[in-house]
C-alpha positions as CSV (number, residue, x, y, z in Angstrom):
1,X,-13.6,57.8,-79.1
2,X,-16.4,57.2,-81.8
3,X,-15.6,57.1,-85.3
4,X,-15.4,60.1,-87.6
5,X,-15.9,60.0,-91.3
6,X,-14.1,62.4,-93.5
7,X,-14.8,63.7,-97.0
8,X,-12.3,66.1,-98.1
9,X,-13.6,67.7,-101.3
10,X,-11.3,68.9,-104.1
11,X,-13.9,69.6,-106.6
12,X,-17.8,69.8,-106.1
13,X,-18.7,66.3,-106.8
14,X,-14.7,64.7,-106.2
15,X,-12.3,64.2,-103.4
16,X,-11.3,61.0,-100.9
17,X,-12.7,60.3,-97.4
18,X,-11.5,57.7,-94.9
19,X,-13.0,56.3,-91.8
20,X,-11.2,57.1,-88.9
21,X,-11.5,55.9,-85.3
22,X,-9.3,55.2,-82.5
23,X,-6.2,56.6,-84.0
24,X,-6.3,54.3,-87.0
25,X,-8.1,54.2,-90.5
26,X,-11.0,51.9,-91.0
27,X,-11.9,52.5,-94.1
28,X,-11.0,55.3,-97.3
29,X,-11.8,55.5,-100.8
30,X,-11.8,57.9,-103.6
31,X,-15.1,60.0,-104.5
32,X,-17.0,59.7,-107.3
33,X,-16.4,56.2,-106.9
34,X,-17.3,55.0,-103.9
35,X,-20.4,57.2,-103.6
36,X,-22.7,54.5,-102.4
37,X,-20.6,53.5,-99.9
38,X,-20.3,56.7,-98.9
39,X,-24.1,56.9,-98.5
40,X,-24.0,53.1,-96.2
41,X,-21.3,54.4,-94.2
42,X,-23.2,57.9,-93.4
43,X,-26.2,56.0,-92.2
44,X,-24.4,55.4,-88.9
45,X,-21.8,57.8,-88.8
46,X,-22.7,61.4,-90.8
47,X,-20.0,62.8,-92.8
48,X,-17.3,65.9,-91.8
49,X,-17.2,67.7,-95.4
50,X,-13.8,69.4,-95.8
51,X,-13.8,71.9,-98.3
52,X,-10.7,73.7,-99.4
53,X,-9.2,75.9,-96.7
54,X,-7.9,77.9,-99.5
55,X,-11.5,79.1,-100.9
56,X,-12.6,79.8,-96.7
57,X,-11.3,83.0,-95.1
58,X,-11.3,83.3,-91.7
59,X,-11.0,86.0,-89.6
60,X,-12.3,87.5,-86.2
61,X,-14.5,90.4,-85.1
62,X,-15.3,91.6,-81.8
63,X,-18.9,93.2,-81.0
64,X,-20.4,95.1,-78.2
65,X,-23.2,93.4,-77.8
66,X,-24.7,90.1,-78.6
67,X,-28.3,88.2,-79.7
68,X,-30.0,89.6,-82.7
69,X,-28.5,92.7,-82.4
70,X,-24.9,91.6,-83.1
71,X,-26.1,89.3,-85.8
72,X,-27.6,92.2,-87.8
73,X,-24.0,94.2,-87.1
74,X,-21.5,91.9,-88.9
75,X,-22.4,92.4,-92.1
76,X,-20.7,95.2,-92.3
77,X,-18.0,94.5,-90.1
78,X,-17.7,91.6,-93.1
79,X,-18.0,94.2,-95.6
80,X,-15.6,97.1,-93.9
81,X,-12.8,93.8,-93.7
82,X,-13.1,92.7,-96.7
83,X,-14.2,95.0,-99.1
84,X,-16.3,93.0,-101.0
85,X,-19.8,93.2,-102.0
86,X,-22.3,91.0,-99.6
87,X,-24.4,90.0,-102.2
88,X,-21.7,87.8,-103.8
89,X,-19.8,85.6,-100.6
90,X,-21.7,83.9,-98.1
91,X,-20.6,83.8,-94.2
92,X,-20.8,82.0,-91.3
93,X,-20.5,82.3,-87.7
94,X,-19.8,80.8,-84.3
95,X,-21.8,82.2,-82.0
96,X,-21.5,85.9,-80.8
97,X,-20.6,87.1,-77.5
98,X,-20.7,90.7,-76.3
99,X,-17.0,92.0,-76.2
100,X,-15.6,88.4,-77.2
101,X,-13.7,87.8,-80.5
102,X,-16.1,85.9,-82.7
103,X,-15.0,83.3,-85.7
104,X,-16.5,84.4,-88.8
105,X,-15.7,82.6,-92.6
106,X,-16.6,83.8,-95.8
107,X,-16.7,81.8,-99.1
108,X,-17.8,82.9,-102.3
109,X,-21.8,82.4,-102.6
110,X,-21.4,80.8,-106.0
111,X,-19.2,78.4,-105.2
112,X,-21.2,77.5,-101.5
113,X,-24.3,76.8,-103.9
114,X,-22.0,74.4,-106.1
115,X,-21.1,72.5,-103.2
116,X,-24.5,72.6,-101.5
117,X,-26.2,71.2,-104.6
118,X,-24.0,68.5,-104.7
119,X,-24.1,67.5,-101.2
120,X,-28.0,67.8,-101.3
121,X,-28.3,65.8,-103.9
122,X,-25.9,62.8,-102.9
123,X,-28.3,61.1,-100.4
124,X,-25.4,61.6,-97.6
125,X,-25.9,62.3,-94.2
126,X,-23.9,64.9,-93.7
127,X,-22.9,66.3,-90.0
128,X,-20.9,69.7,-91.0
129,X,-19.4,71.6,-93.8
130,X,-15.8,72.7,-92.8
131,X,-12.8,74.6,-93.9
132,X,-10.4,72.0,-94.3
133,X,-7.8,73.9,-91.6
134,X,-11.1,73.8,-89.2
135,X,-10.4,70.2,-88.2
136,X,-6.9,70.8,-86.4
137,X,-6.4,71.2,-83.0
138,X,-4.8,74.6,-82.1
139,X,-1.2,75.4,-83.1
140,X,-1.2,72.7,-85.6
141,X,0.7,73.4,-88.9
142,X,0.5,70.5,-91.6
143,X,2.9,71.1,-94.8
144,X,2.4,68.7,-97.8
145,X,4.4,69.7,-101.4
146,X,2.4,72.9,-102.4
147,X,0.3,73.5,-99.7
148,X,0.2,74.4,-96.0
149,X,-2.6,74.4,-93.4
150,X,-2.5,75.7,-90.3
151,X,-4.6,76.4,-87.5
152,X,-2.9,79.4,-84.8
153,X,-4.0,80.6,-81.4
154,X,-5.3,84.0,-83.3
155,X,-5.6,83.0,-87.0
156,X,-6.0,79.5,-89.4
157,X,-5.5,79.4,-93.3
158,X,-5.0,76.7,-95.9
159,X,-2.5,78.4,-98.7
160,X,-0.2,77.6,-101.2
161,X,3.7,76.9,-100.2
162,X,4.9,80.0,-101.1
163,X,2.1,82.0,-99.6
164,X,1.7,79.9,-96.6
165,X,5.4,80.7,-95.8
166,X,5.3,84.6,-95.8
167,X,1.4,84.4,-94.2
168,X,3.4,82.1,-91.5
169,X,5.8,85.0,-91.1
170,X,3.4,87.7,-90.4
171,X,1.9,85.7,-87.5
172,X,3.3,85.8,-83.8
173,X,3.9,82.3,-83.1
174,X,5.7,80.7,-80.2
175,X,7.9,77.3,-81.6
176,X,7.6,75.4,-78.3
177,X,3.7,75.2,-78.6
178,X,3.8,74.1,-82.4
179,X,3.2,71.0,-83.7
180,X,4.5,71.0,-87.2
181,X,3.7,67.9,-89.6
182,X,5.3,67.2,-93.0
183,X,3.6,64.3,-95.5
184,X,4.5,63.1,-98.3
185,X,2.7,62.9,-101.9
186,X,1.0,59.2,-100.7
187,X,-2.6,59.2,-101.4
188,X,-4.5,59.7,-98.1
189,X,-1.6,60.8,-96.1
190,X,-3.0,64.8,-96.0
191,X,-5.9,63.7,-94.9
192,X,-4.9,61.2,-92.4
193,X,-2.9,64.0,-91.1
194,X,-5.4,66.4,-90.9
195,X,-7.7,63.5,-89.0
196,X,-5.1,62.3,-86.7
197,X,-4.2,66.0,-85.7
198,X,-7.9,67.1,-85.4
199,X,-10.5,68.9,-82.3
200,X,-14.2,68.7,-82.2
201,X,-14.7,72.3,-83.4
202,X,-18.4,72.3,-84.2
203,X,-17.4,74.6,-87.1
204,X,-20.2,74.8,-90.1
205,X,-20.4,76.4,-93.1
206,X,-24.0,75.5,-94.0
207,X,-26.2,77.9,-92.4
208,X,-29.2,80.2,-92.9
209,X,-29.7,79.9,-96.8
210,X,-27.6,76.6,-97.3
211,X,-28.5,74.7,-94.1
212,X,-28.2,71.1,-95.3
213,X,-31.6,68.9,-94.6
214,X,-31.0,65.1,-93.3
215,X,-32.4,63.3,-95.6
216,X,-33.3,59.9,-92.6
217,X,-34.9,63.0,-90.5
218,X,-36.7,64.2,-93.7
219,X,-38.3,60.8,-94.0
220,X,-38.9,60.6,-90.3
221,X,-40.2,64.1,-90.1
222,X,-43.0,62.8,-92.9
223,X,-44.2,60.5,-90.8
224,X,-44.1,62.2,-87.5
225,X,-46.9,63.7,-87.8
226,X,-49.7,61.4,-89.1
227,X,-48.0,58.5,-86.2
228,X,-48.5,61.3,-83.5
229,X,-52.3,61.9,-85.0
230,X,-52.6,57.6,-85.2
231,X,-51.4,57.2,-81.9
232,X,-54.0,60.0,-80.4
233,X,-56.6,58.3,-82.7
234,X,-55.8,55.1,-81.1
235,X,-55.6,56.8,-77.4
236,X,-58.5,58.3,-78.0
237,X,-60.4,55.7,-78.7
238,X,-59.5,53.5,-76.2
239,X,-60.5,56.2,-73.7
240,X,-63.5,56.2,-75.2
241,X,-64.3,52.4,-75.1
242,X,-63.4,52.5,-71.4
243,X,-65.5,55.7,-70.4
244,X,-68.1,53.7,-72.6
245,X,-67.7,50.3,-70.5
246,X,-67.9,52.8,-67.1
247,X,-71.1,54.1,-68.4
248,X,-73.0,51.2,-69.4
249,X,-72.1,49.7,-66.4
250,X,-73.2,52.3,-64.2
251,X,-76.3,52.5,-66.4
252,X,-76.5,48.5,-65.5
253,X,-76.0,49.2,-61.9
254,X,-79.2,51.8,-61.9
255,X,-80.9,49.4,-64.1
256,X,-80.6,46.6,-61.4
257,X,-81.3,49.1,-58.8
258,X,-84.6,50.2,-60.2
259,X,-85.5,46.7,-60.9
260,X,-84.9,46.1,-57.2
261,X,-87.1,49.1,-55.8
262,X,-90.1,47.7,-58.3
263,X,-90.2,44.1,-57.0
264,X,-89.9,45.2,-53.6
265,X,-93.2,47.5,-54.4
266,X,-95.1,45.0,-56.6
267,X,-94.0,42.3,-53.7
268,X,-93.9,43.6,-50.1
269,X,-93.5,40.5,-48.4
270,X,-90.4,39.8,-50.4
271,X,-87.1,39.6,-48.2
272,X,-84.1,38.9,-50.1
273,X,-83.7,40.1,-53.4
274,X,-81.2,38.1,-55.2
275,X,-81.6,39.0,-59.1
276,X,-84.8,40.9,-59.6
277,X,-85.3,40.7,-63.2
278,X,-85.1,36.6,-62.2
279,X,-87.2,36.4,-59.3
280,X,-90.0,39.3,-60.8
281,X,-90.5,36.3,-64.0
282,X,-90.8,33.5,-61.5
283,X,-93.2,35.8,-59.4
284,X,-94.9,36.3,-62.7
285,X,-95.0,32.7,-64.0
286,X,-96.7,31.5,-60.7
287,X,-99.3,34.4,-61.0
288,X,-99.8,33.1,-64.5
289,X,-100.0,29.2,-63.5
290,X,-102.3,29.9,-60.1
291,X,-105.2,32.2,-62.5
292,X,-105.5,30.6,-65.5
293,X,-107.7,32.2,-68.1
294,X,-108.0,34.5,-65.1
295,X,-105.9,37.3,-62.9
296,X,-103.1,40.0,-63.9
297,X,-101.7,38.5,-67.2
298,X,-104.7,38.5,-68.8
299,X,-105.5,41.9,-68.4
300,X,-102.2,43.0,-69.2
301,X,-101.9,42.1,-72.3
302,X,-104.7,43.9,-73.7
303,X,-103.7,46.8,-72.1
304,X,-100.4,46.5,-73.7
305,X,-101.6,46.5,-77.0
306,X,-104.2,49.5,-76.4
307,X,-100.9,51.5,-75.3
308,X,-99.6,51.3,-79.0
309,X,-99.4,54.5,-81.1
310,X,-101.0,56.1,-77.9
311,X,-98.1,58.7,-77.9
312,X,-100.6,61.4,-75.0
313,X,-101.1,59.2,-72.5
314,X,-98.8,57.8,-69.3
315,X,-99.4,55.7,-66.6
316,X,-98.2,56.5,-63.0
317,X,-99.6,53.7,-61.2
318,X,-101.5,50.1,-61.6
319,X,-103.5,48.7,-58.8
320,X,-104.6,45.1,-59.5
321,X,-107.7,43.6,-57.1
322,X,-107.4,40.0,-57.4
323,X,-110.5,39.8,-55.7
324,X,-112.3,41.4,-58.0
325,X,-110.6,40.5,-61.1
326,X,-109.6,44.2,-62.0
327,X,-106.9,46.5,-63.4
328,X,-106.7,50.2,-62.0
329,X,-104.6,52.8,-63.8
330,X,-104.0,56.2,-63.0
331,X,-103.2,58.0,-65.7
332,X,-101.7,61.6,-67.1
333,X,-102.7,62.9,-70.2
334,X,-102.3,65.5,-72.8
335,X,-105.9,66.5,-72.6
336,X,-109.9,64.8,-72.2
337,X,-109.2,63.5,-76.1
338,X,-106.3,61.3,-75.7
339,X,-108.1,59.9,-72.7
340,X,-111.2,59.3,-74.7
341,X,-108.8,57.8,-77.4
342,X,-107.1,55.5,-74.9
343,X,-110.7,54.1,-73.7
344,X,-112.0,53.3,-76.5
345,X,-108.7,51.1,-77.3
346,X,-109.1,49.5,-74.5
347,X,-112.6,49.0,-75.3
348,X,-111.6,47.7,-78.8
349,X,-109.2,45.0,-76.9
350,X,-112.2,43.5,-75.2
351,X,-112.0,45.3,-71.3
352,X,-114.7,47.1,-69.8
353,X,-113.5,50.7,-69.2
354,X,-114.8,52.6,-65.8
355,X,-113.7,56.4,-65.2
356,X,-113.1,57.8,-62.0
357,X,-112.5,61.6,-61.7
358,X,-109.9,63.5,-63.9
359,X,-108.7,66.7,-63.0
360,X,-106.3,69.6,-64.5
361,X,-103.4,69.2,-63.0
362,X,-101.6,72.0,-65.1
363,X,-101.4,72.3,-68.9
364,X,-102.5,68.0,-68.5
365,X,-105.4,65.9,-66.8
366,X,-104.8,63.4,-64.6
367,X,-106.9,60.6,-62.7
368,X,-108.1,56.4,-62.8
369,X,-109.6,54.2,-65.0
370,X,-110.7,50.6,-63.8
371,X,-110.9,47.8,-66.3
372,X,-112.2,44.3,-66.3
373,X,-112.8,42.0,-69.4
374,X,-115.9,42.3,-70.6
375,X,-118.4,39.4,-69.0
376,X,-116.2,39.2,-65.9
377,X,-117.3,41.1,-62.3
């Protein structure tokens, strides 16, 4: 059995509570006093508020039908029973079933938003708001010196002595399936009674208007939100460094494979292919070494810098004759100027520029340019 703590109010802000659990009391106290215990204790285990059965009327009504229907009905099933104006009591409900007798209690509204307040405002964790006679089990009567409560198979009060006793009278009750409990004037002993004599009926007085708000799942409800959007933030971006990683490394991968396919072209004979990029600079570095002031590197290099700021022009292929020293390009232009352009920064590097034929090859020209260094074959 896990523990249950009590707080029987006898005023909006006063009363006394115990911790009970396993048939014994843990803990009680008096309130005002022992508030900020109180507010320890409910961390762990949320407070049962008992209110005084006498300001609570309960009584039943049966309804054809159920859902929202029902709900918009008793009202004035409240208000034929009672003969009160709706305005100034508050109800509450258990939950209605079609042609099924339905708990309803009734308190005066003023008095609920007394008790609310308080309750709101004394950082407890409170579970339920209750009707003191709520608590018992079923054909329980508890009789202290001017008060009585009971809870029947058909009907449950809290009254005054003398009341109790002609309210008891009215009510068809069967002696063998009583429990009846006298205590004295000890402090506790009514609501030690009331605890060791009680059911779990998930009776609660605080609804629509004057539902209660949990202050731990206030705070945690503050902070739900921005941890859920930190927590996609952080998923999010995780996912993103990992499609990131996949990308550049496929972009490596085509990379390495284009690097591949252009040593194999600029060296046929090659067989094995280890690390292009590696084997292309060695390739390179033994052209350079074997010519001298001479061959492909020298020619380059001019041509390099003629290509800057030369935004019109592209080159498709280059065909280098060792034999005779030269460079051809074939080339795709913008138009006749930017070829023009391109010659004469050749020219302006120090290579001798020879055309071949251009043609349009749709809105661009296209054709071959051989260079050598100027003074060379």
């Amino acid at each position: 059995m896990s523990a249950v703590l009590l707080l029987a109010l006898r005023a909006e802000d006063a009363g006394e509570w115990l911790l009970w659990e396993e048939g014994r009391v843990l803990e009680h106290g008096q309130l005002p006093a022992d508030l900020e215990q109180l507010k320890h204790l409910s961390r762990q285990t949320p407070v049962t508020v008992l209110v005084p059965g006498e300001e609570v009327v309960q009584f039943s009504v049966t309804l054809p039908v159920a859902g929202a229907a029902a709900v918009s009905a008793l009202p004035y099933q409240i208000e034929d029973r009672l003969s009160c104006e709706l305005e100034a009591v508050h109800y509450a409900h258990e939950r209605i079933r079609a042609n099924t007798p339905c708990r309803v209690w009734v308190v005066e509204r003023e008095r609920m938003s007394r008790w609310h307040q308080f309750l709101q405002q004394s950082g407890m964790r409170i579970r339920r708001v209750m009707p003191d006679y709520a608590l018992l089990r079923r054909g329980v009567i508890v009789k202290a010196a001017d008060r009585v409560s009971a809870k029947l198979p058909a009907a449950a009060a809290s009254l005054e002595t003398a009341l109790a006793e002609d309210w008891l009278a009215l009510q068809s009750l069967d002696e063998a399936s009583l429990t009846r409990v006298t205590v004295d004037g000890s402090e506790g002993m009514l609501l030690q009674a009331l605890a060791q004599h009680s059911e779990n009926d998930e009776v609660n007085l605080c609804q629509g208007r004057f539902a209660l708000h949990d202050p731990v799942k206030d705070a945690l409800a503050m902070v739900r939100w921005p941890a859920i959007a930190a927590g996609l933030i952080l998923v999010l971006h995780w996912t993103w460094l990992a499609l990131s990683a996949l990308q550049i490394g496929a972009q490596a991968d085509q990379y390495d494979q284009a690097a591949e396919e252009l040593y194999r072209k600029t060296f046929p004979d090659a067989r094995r292919v280890v690390n292009a990029r590696s084997q292309m600079k060695s390739q390179l570095n033994a052209l350079e070494g074997q010519q001298g002031e001479g061959g492909l590197l020298p020619l380059l290099a001019p041509v390099a810098t003629a290509f800057s700021g030369q935004s019109d022009i592209q080159v498709s292929q280059l065909l280098y004759q060792a034999a005779g020293t030269s460079l051809r390009l074939t080339v795709d232009a913008a138009n006749y100027g930017a070829i023009d352009s391109f010659s004469n920064a050749l020219q302006g590097q120090g290579l001798s520029v020879s055309r071949g034929t251009f043609r349009q090859n749709g809105e661009r020209v296209a054709g071959q340019l051989s260079l050598t260094r100027e003074g060379g074959s």
